[in-house]
Every structure is written in structure tokens, then in C-alpha cells.
ROVEXVEX-184089 format. One record per residue: x, y, z of N, C-alpha, C in turn; residue in three letters. Coordinates in pm, whole numbers, padded with zeros to 5 digits, always signed. Example, Ala and Ser with C-alpha at 12.3 -4.5 7.8 and 13.67 -1.06 7.14 Angstrom:
<sites>
+01319-00569+00780+01230-00450+00780+01320-00330+00780ALA
+01285-00225+00708+01367-00106+00714+01290+00003+00787SER
</sites>
This chain:
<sites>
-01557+00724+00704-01415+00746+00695-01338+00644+00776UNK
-01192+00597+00742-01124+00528+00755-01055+00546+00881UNK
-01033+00511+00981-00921+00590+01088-00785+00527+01013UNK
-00689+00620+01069-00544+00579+00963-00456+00624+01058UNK
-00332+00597+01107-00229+00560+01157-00141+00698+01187UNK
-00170+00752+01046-00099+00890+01004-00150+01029+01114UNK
-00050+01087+01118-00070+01222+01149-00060+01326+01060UNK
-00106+01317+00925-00099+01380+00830-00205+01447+00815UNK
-00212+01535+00689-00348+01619+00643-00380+01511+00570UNK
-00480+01548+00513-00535+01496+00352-00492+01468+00237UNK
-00412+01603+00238-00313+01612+00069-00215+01531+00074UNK
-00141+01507+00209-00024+01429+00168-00019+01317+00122UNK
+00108+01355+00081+00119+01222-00045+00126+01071-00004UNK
+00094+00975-00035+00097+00795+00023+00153+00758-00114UNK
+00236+00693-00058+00273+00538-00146+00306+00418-00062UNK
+00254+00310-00119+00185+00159-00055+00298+00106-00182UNK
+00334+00021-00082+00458-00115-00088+00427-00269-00034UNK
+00424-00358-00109+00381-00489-00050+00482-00573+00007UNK
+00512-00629+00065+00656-00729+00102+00584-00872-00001UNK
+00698-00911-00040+00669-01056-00108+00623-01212-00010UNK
+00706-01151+00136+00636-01230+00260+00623-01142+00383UNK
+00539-01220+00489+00553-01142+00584+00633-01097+00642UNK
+00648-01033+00721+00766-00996+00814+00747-00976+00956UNK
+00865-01004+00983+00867-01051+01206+00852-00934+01232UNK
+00795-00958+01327+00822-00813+01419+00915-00752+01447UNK
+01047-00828+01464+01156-00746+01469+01225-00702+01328UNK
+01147-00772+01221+01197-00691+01161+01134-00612+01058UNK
+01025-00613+01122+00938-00445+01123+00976-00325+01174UNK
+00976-00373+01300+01081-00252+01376+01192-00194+01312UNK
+01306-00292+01272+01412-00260+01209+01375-00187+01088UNK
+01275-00177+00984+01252-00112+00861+01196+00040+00889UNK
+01083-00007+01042+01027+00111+01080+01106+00271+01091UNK
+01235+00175+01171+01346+00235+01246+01403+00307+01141UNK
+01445+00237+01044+01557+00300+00944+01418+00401+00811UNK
+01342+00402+00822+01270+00515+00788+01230+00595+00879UNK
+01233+00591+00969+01201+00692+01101+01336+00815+01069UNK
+01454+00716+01093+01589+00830+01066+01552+00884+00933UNK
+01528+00829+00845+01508+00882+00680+01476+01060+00701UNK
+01343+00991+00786+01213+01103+00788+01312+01226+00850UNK
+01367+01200+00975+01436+01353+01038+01527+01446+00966UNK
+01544+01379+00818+01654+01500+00697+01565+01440+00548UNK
+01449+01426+00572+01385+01423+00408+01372+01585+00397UNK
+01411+01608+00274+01388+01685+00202+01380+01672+00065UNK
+01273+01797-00010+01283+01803-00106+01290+01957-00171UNK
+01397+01999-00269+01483+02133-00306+01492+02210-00179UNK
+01524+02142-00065+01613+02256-00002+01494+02249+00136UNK
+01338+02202+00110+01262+02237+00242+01240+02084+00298UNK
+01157+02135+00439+01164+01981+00493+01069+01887+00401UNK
+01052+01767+00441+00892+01681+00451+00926+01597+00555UNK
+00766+01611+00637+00738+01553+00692+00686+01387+00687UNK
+00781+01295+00739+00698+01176+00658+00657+01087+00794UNK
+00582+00991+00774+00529+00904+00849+00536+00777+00790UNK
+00537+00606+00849+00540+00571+00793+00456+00420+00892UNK
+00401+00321+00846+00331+00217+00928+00330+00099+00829UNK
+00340-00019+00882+00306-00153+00801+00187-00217+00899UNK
+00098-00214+00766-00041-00294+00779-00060-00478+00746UNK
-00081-00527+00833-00082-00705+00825+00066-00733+00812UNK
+00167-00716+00844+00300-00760+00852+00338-00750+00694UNK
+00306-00735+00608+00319-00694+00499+00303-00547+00368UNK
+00253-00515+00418+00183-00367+00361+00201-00234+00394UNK
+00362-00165+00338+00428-00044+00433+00364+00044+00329UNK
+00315+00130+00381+00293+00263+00411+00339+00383+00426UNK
+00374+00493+00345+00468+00575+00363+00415+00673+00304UNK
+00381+00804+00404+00302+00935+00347+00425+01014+00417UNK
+00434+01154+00309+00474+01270+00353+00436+01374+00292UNK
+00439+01480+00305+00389+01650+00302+00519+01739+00347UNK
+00497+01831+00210+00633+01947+00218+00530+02059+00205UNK
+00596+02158+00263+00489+02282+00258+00559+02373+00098UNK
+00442+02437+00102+00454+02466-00080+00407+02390-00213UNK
+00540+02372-00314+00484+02283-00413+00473+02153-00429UNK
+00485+02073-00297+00513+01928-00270+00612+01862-00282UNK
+00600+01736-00320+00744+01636-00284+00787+01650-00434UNK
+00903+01688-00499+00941+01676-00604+01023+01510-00638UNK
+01045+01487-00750+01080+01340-00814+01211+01322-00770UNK
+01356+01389-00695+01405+01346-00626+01403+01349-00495UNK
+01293+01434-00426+01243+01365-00286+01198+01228-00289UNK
+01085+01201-00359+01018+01071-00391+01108+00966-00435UNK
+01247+01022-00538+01331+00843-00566+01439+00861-00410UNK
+01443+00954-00321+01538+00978-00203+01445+00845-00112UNK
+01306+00845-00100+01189+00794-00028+01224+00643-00081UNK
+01235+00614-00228+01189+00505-00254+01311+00420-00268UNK
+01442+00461-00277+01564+00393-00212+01591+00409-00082UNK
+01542+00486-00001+01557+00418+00179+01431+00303+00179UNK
+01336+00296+00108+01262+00118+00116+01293+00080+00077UNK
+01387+00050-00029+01453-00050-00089+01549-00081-00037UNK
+01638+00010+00027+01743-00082+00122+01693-00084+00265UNK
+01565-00082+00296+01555-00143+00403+01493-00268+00425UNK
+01398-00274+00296+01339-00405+00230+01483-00513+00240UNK
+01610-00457+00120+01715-00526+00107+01762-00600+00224UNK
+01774-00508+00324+01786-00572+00484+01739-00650+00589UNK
+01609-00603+00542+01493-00735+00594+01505-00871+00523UNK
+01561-00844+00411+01563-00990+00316+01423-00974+00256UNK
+01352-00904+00230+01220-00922+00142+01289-00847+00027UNK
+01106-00859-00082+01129-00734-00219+00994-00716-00215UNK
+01021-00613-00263+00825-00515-00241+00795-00559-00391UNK
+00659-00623-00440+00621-00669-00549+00609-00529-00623UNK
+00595-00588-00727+00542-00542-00854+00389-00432-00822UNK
+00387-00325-00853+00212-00257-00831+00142-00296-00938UNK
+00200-00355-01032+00127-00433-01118+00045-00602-01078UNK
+00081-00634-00953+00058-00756-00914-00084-00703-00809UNK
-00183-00809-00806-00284-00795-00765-00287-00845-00571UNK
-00342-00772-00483-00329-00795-00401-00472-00795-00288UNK
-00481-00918-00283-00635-00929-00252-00570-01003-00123UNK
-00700-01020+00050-00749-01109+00125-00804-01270+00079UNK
-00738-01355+00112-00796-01498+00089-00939-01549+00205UNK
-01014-01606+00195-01111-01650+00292-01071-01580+00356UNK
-00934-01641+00468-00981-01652+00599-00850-01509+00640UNK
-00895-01415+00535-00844-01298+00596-00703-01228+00567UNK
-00633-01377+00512-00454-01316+00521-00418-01227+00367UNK
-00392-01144+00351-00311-01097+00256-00272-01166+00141UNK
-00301-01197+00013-00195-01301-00094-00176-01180-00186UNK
-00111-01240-00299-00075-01157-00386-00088-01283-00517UNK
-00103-01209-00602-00118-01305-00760-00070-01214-00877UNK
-00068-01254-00975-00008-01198-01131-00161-01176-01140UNK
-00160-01064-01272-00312-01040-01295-00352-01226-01379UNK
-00304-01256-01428-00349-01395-01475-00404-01459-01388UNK
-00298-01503-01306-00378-01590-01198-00486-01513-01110UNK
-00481-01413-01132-00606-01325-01041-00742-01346-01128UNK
-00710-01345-01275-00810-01399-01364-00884-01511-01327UNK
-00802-01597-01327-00820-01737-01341-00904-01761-01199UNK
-00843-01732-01078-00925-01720-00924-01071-01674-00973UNK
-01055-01549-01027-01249-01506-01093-01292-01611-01105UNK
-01242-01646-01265-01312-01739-01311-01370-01864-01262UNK
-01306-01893-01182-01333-01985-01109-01451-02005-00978UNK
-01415-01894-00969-01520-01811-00806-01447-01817-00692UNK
-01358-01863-00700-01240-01820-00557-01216-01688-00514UNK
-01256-01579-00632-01254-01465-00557-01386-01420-00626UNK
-01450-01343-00564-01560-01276-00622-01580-01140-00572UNK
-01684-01049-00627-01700-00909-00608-01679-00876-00450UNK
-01703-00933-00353-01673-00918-00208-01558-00965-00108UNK
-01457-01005-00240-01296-01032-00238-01265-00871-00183UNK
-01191-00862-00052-01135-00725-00046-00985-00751-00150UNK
-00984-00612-00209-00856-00645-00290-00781-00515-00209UNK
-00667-00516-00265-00602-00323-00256-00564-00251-00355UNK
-00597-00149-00357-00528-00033-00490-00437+00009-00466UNK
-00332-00018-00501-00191+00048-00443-00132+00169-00523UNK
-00224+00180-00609-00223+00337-00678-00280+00477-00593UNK
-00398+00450-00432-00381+00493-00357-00284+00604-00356UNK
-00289+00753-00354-00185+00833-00385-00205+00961-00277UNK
-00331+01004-00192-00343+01079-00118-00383+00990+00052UNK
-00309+01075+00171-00331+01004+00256-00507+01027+00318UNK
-00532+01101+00238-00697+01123+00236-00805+01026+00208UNK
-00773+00950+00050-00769+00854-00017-00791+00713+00100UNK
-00669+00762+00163-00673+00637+00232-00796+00623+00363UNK
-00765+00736+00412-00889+00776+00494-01039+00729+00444UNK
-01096+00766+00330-01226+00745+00252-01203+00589+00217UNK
-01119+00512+00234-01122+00369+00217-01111+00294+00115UNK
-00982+00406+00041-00974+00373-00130-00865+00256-00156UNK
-00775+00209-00012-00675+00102-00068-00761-00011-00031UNK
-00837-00065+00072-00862-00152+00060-01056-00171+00063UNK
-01087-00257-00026-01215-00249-00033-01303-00405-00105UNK
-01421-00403-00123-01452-00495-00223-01373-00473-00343UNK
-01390-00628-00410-01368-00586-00578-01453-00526-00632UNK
-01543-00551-00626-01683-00508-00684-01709-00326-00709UNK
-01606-00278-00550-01628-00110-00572-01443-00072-00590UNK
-01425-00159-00693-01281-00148-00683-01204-00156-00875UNK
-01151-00113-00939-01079-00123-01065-01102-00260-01102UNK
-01074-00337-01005-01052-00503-01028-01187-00586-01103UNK
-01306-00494-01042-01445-00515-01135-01444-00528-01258UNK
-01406-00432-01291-01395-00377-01479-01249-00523-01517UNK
-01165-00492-01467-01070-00556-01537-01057-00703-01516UNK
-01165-00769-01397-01180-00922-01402-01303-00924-01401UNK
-01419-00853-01455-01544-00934-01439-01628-00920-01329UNK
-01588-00851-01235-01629-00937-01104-01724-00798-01063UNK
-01763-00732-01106-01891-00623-01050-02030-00710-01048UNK
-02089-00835-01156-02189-00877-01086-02172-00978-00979UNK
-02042-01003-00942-01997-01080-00877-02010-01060-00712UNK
-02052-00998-00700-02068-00886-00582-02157-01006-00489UNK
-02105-01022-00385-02221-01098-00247-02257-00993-00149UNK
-02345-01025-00096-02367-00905+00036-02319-00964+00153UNK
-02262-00876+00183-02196-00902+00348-02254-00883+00488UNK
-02322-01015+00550-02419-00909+00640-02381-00993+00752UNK
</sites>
């Protein structure tokens, strides 16, 4: 299991946001900040949620919460996903596409590619089955715990859809 940031259960809900670049520290803080206030009046129909929220590699925010009962309903969740967007707006970034592929390069940093060019990297062997990528479909903060956003390609969706399961190196 994963150690994770959160003070959450299991069930609660995660959604993963990429920045298009990194971001300073200060103005991490500043995004941190203005979802921190979010969190002290989220609600959804009338009860609280509890949310939490962390950015991983200066790029990669993080945002789980849990309502007691029937969970976060679809205007808790678009309430959630316009305070990151205008805090993104404020930082001067834009959170990509979850359709865009988001893998580690060599020497560790974060990139992001179109699935094409994520193709094309396969093909090539620039990335192969022991490419950590991320799943940003990731949807329980449990999920995240068991080590489902970031991983090989090889034990990852990205196998099937670029090829890359015999692609697999061992890591030792």
C-alpha cells in the first residue's frame, strides 16, 4: 500500500488534475490556500464534505472528499471543479485534458503528450512497459492508496492501448 497525504477513508472520492507547467511554490500555496477555504463550506444538498487537497511534483493536484450518506452529488463535484479552475486561472496555468497521457521521462520529471505522440514515444522505445505513467481516472482515495495513479505501463491501461505489456523491463 501506498502512503497518501490524505486523511480520508477509502471510499472517498479523488479527482487528479495536471497543470500544463509546473508551479512555484508560492503558487502552490496560493491554490492550496484558496481550496482550503473551498473545503470549510463544501457542500453537497444541504450536508457537509469533507475535502482535502495536495499537489504531487509541482504539478499534479489532488483533490479527495467524503459526505456522509449518499456521497458527493454532480453539483458538489461541478462546485469542486470550478474552485480549480479559478484557482488554476490565477496561478496562470490550465489543467490538461484527462485524455492526454501523463507519464515520468528518464530522469524522473513529469511530461505530458497527446495519445499520438505517446504512440509514437512506444514506438520508438522512449517509453516502454517500465515507463511510470498515471491514470487520472483514479476515482477512490483508496485506489490511490493500492498504487493505481501512478505505476508501470506495463500494469497500467497504457499496455493494451500502446503496445507496451511486452515491453515491460525489470527494475532491480
Amino acid at each position: 500500500m501506498q502512503k497518501t497525504p490524505f486523511d480520508l477513508p477509502d471510499e472517498a472520492r479523488l479527482w487528479a488534475y495536471v497543470a500544463d507547467r509546473s508551479l512555484s511554490e508560492r503558487e502552490q500555496e496560493k491554490l492550496l490556500d484558496k481550496l482550503r477555504a473551498f473545503f470549510e463550506d463544501w457542500t453537497t444538498h444541504g450536508r457537509p464534505v469533507r475535502g482535502e487537497a495536495t499537489l504531487l511534483d509541482d504539478r499534479l493536484l489532488l483533490v479527495g472528499g467524503m459526505a456522509q450518506g449518499e456521497g458527493i452529488s454532480g453539483c458538489g463535484i461541478d462546485a469542486s471543479v470550478n474552485v480549480v479552475e479559478e484557482a488554476g486561472a490565477e496561478a496562470g496555468v490550465s489543467w490538461i485534458s484527462p485524455l492526454t497521457v501523463v507519464y515520468r521521462d528518464d530522469e524522473g520529471r513529469v511530461q505530458t503528450a497527446s495519445r499520438p505522440a505517446f504512440r509514437e514515444l512506444a514506438e520508438a522505445g522512449r517509453v516502454t512497459g517500465a515507463t511510470p505513467v498515471f491514470d487520472l481516472s483514479v476515482d477512490t482515495v483508496g485506489a490511490l492508496r493500492q498504487g493505481a495513479l501512478e505505476r508501470p505501463a506495463a500494469d497500467a491501461w497504457h499496455a493494451r492501448a500502446f503496445d507496451l505489456a511486452d515491453a515491460a523491463v525489470e527494475l532491480g
